[in-house]
C-alpha positions as CSV (number, residue, x, y, z in Angstrom):
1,X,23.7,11.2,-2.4
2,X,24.2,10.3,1.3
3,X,22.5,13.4,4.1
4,X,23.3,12.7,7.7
5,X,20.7,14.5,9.3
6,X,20.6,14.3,13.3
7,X,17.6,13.2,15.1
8,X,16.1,14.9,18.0
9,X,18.2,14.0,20.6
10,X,21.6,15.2,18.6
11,X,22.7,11.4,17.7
12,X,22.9,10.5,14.2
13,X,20.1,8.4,13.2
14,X,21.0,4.5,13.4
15,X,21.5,2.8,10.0
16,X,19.3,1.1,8.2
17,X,18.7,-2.2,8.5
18,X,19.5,-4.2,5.2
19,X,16.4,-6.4,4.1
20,X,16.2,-9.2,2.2
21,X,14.9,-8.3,-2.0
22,X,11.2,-9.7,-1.1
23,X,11.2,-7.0,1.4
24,X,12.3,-4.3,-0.6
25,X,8.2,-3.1,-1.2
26,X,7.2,-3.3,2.4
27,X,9.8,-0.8,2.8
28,X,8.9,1.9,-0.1
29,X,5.0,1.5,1.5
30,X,6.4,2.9,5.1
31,X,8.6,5.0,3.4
32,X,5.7,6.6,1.5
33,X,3.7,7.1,5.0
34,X,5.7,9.5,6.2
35,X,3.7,12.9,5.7
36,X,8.1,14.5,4.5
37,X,8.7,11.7,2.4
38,X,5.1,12.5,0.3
39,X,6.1,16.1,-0.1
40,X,9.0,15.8,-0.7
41,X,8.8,13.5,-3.8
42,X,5.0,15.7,-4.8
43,X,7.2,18.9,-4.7
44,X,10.3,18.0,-6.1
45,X,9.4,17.7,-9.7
46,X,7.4,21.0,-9.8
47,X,11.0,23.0,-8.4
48,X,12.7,21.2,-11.7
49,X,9.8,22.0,-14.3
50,X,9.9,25.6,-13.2
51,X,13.3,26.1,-13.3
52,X,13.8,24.4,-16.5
53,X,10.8,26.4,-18.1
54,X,12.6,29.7,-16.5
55,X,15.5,28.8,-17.9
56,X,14.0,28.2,-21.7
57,X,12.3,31.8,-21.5
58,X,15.8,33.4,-20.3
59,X,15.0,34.6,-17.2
60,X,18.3,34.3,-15.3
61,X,19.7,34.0,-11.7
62,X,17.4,31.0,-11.0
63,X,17.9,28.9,-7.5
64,X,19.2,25.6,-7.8
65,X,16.9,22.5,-7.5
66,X,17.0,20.6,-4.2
67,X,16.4,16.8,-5.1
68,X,14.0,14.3,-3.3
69,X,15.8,13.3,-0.9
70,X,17.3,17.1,0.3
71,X,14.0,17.9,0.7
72,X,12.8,15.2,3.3
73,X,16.0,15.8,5.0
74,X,15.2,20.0,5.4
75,X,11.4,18.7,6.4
76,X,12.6,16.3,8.9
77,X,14.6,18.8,10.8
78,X,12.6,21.4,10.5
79,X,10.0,19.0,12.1
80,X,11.6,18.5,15.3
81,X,12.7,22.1,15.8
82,X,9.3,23.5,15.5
83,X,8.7,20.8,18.5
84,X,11.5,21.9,20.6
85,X,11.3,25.5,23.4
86,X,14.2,28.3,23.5
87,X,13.8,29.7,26.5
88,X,9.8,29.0,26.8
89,X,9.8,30.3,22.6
90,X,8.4,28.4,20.2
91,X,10.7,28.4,17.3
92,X,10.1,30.2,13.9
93,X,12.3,30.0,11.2
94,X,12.5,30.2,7.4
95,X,14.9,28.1,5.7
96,X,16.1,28.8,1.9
97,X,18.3,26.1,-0.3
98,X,21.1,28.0,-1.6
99,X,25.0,28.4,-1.5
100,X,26.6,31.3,-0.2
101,X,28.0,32.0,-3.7
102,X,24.8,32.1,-4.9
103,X,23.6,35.0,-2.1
104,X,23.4,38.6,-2.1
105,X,25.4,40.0,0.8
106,X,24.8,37.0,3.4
107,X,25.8,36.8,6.7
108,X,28.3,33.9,7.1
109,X,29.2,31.6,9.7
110,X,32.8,31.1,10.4
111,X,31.8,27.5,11.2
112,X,28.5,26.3,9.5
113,X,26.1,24.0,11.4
114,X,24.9,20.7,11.0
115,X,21.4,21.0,9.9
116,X,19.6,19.1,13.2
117,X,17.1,20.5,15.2
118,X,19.0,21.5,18.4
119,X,21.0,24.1,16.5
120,X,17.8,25.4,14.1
121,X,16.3,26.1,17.6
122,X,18.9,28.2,19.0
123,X,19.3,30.1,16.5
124,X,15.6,31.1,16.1
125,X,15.1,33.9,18.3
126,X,17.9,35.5,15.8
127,X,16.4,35.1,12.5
128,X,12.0,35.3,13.7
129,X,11.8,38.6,11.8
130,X,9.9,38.3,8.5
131,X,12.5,38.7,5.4
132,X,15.4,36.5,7.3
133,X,16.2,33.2,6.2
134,X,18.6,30.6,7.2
135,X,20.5,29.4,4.5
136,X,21.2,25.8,3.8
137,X,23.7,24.1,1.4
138,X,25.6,21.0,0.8
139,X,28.9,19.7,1.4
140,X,30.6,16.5,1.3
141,X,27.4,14.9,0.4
142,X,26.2,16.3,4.4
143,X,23.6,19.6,4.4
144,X,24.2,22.5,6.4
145,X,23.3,25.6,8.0
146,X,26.1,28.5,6.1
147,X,24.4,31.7,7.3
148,X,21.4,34.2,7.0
149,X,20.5,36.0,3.8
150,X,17.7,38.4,2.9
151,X,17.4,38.3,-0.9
152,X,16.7,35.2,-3.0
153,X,16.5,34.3,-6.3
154,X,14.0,32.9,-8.7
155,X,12.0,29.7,-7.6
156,X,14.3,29.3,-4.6
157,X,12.9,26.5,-2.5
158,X,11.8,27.6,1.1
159,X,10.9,26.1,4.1
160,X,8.9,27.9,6.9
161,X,8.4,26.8,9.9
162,X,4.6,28.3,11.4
163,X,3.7,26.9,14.6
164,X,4.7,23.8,16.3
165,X,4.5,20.8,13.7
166,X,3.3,23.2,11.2
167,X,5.7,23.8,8.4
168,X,4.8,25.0,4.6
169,X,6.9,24.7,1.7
170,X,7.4,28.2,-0.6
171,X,8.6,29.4,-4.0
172,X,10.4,32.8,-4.3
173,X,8.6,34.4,-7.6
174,X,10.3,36.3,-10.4
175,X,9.1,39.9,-8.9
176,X,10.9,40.7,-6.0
177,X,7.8,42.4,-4.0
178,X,5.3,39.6,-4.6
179,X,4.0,37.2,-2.3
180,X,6.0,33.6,-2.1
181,X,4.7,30.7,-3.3
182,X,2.8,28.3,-0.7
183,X,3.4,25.0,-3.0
184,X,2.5,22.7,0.6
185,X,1.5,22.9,3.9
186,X,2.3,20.2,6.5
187,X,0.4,19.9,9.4
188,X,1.7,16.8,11.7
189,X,0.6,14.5,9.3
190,X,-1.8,16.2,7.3
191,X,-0.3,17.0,4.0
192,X,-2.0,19.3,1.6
193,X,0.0,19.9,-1.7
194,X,-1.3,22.8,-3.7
195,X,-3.1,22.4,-7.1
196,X,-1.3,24.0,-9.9
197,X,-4.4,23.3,-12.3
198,X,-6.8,25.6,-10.0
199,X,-5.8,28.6,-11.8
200,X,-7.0,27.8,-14.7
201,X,-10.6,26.4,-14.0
202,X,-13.2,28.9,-15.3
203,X,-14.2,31.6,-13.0
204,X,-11.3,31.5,-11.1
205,X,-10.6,35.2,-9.4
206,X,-7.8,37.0,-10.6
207,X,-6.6,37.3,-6.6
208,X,-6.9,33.5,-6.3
209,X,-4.9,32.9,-9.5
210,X,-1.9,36.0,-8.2
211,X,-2.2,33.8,-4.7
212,X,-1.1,30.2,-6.3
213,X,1.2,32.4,-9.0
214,X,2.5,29.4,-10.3
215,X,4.7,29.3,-13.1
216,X,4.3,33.3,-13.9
217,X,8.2,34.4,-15.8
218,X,7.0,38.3,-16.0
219,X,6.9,41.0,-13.5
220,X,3.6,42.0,-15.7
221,X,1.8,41.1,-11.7
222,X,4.2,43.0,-9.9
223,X,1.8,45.7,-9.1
224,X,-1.5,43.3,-8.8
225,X,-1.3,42.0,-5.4
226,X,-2.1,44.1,-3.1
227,X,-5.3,42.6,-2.3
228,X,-3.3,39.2,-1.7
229,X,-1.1,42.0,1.0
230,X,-4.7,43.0,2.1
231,X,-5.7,38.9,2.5
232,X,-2.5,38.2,4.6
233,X,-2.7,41.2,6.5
234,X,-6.4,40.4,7.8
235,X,-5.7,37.1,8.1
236,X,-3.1,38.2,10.6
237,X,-5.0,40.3,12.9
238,X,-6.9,37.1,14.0
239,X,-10.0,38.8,14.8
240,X,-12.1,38.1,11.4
241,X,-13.1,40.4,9.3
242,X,-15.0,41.3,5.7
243,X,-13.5,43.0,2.5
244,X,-16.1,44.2,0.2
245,X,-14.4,44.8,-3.4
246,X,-16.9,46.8,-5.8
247,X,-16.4,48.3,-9.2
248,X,-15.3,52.3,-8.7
249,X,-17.5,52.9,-11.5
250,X,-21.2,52.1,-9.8
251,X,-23.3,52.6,-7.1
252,X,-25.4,49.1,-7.0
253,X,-23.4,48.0,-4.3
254,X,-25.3,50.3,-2.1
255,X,-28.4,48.4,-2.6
256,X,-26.6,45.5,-0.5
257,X,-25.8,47.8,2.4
258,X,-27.8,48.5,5.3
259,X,-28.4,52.3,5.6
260,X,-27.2,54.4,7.3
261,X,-23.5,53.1,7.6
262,X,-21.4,54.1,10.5
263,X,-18.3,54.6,9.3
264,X,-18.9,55.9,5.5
265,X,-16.2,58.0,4.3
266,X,-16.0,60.8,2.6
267,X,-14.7,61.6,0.4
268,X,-12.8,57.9,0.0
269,X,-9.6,57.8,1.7
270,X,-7.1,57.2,-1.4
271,X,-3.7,56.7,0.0
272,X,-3.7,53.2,-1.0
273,X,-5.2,53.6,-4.2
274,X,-2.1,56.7,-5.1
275,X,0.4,54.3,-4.1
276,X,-0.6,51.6,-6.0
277,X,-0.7,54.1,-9.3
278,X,2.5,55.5,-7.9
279,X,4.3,51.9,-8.0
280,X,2.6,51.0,-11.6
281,X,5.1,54.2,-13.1
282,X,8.1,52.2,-12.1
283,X,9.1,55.9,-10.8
284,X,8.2,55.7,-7.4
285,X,10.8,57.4,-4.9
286,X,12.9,54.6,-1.9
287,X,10.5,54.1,0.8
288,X,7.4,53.5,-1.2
289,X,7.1,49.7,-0.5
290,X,7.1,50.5,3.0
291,X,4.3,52.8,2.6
292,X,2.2,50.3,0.9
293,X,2.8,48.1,3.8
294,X,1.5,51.0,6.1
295,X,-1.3,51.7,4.0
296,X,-2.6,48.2,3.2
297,X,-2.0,47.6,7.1
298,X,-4.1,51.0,7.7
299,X,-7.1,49.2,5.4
300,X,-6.7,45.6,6.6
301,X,-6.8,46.7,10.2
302,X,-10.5,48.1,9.6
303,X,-11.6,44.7,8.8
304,X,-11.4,43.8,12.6
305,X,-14.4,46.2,13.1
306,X,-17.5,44.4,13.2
307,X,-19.4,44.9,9.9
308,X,-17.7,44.7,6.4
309,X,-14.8,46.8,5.0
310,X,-15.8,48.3,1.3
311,X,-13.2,49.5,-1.1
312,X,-13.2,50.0,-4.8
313,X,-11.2,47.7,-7.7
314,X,-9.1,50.9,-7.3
315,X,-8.1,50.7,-3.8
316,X,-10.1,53.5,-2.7
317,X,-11.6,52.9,1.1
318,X,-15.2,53.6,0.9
319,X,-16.3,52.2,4.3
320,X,-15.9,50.3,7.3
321,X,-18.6,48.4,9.4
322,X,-21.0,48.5,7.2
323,X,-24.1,46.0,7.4
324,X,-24.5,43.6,4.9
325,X,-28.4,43.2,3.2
326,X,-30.2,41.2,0.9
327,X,-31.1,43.6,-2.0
328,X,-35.1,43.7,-2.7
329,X,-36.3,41.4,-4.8
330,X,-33.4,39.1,-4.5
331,X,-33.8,35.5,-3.6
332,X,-32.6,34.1,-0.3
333,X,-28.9,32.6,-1.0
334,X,-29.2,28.6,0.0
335,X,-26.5,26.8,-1.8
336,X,-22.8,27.6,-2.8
337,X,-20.2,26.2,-4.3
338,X,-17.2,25.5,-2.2
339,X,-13.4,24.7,-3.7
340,X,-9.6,24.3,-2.2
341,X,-6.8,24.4,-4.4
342,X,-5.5,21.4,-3.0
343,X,-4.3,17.8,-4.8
344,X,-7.1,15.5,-5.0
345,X,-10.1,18.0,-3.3
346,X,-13.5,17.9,-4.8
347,X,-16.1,20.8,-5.6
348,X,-18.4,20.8,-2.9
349,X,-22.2,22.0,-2.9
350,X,-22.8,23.0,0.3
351,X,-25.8,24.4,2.1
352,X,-25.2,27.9,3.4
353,X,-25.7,27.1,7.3
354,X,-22.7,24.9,6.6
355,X,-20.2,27.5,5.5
356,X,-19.6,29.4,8.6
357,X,-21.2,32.3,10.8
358,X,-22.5,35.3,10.2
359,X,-19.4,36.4,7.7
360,X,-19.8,34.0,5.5
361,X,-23.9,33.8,4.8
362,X,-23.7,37.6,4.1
363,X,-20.7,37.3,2.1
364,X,-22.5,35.0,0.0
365,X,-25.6,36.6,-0.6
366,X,-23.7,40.2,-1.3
367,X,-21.7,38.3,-4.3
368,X,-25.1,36.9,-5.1
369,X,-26.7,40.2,-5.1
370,X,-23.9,42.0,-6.8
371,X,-22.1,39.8,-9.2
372,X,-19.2,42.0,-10.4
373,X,-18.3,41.8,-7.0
374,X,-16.1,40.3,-4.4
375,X,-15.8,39.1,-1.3
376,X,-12.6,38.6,1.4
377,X,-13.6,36.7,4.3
378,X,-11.3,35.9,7.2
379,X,-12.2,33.9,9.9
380,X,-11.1,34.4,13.9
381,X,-9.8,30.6,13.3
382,X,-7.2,31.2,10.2
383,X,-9.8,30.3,7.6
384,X,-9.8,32.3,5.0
385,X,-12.6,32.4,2.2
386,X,-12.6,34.2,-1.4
387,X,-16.9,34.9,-2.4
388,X,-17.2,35.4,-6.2
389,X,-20.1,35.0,-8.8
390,X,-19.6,32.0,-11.1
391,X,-21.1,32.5,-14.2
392,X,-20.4,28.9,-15.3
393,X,-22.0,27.4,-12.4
394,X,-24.4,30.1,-11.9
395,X,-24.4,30.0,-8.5
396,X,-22.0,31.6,-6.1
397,X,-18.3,30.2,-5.7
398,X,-16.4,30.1,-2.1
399,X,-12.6,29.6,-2.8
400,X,-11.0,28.1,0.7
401,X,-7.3,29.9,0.8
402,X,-6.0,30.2,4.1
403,X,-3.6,27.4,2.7
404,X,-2.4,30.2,0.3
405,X,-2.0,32.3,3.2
406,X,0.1,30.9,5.4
């Protein structure tokens, strides 16, 4: 298939120049260089295997697959947008690969656009709300920008546009309400494609196995990710924070706090925790997933409060600024663990002065102290760490997410 793609200045790019055969590998090295090129052909295949797998299970009204080659082309131009100023604005923009035929109740342009950065970055401004994608499709071998839509369907490929040069690729899930998909994150040219495998090493925290979600076919999770909500919403705040997560069932998580606490509540607030059970009936009256976005809002926004946030596993707030302490008897915490879900990264064992500030030591030795326990830390910078008890390591575990995040 042939994509014209504009460059940066509106021009088409010029052709290619046609090399001798002894040059043909020099070529495919440069060509594998460029950070769009990589994902494009590390991403491509896992949009076909889920699909397919989808499609062998029955579940229906699945995206189509963009190939290789659509891909780098989507990259390329969402490159140069997120480089480009409308009026002073940096442009955001989420674009989805589907046909208008294949949308529910899009908005359609009487003329479609050529999918080039000058006209992603005008329109922009129009489509920066969370929810709104630009839809892109092809034509006469030439892609294009058709319209906006709000709903998409299974494993629909995405392509957000963050910040200036940084762009990550998504995956629409099965459940409607869930999370996407990050599947890569590109970051000038600092690729990071996401390890499908991660999910599966031992230990790994149900919340770190909801956050990749890859491959799930049921809506059995539909209801389980409101602490992923609760990650993305402190993450978003940008001032830090801690998430304490303790059984409902026991006390010994009190032994780890400094008394008294500041902000204890009582008795614990329970709005989130009813609207989780609310949404697990399947009978819950219109309205109610904007009320979980209040509430875990509400929850997340405590974390900004200097000290840690503590809820139960059932979503009941117990606390906020609370002081983190080692419990007596309990051995300083000097090592831990550290792991990314990323292609080709490496367990780390890393000294605890390495991991961070103040968050992050006391993160690890509450998880240490209190094993059936976990830890949400978000950093003022965008990193984002996941503190859990590793039984098959004995030691504590530090899951780096923010990728999953973005």
């Amino acid at each position: 298939m042939r994509l014209r793609v504009e460059g940066p200045s509106g021009l088409p790019p010029k052709p290619p120049l046609l090399l001798p055969r002894d040059k043909l590998v020099l070529v495919k090295m440069r060509r594998s260089a460029d950070p769009a090129g990589t994902v494009a052909v590390s991403v491509q295949p896992h949009f076909a295997r889920h699909v397919a797998e989808a499609r062998e299970q029955g579940v229906t009204d699945l995206a189509p697959v963009p190939d290789a080659e659509e891909i780098e082309a989507i990259i390329h131009a969402a490159f140069w947008a997120s480089l480009r100023r409308e009026e002073g604005y940096v442009p955001t923009i989420s674009l989805a690969f589907l046909p208008p035929s294949d949308s529910v109740r899009p908005l359609r342009f009487e003329h479609p656009f050529p999918l080039a950065p000058a006209p992603l970055a005008r329109l922009a401004p129009a489509v920066e709300r969370p929810g709104i994608h630009l839809g892109v499709w092809r034509e006469n071998e030439e892609l294009y920008v058709w319209g906006t839509l709000r709903e998409l369907p299974a494993y629909c490929f995405v392509l957000e546009v963050i910040a200036p040069g940084l762009l990550v690729v998504k995956q629409s899930r099965v459940e409607e309400a869930a999370k996407y998909v990050n599947v890569a994150v590109l970051e000038g040219d600092n690729v990071k494609v996401l390890n499908e495998g991660a999910a599966s090493l031992p230990d790994c925290p149900t919340l770190v196995t909801s956050l990749l979600g890859f491959g799930s076919t049921q809506a059995s999770g539909k209801f389980s990710n409101v602490l992923v909500q609760l990650a993305v919403s402190m993450r978003a705040h940008g001032r830090g924070g801690s998430l304490l997560v303790v059984p409902g069932a026991s006390d010994t998580w009190r032994e780890s706090i400094v008394h008294p606490v500041s902000y204890a509540v009582a008795p614990p607030f329970s709005e989130l925790a009813q609207l989780v059970r609310l949404g697990a009936t399947e009978q819950h009256e219109r309205g109610w997933q904007d009320a979980l976005r209040r509430a875990v809002a509400a929850v997340a926004g405590l974390t900004a409060v200097d000290g840690a946030t503590i809820i139960t596993d059932e979503y009941e707030l117990l606390a906020f600024g609370a002081k983190i302490g080692r419990r007596d008897n309990s051995p300083r915490v000097e090592q831990v663990m550290v792991t990314e879900p990323i292609a080709g990264s490496e367990p780390a064992i890393l000294n605890t002065t390495q991991l961070g500030g103040t968050r992050h030591y006391s993160a690890a030795q509450f998880t240490h102290d209190q094993r059936d326990a976990l830890a949400l830390v978000a950093s003022q910078d965008g990193q984002f760490t996941i503190f859990a008890w590793s039984p098959c390591e004995e030691m504590v575990h530090a899951h780096r997410v923010e990728a999953l995040l973005l």
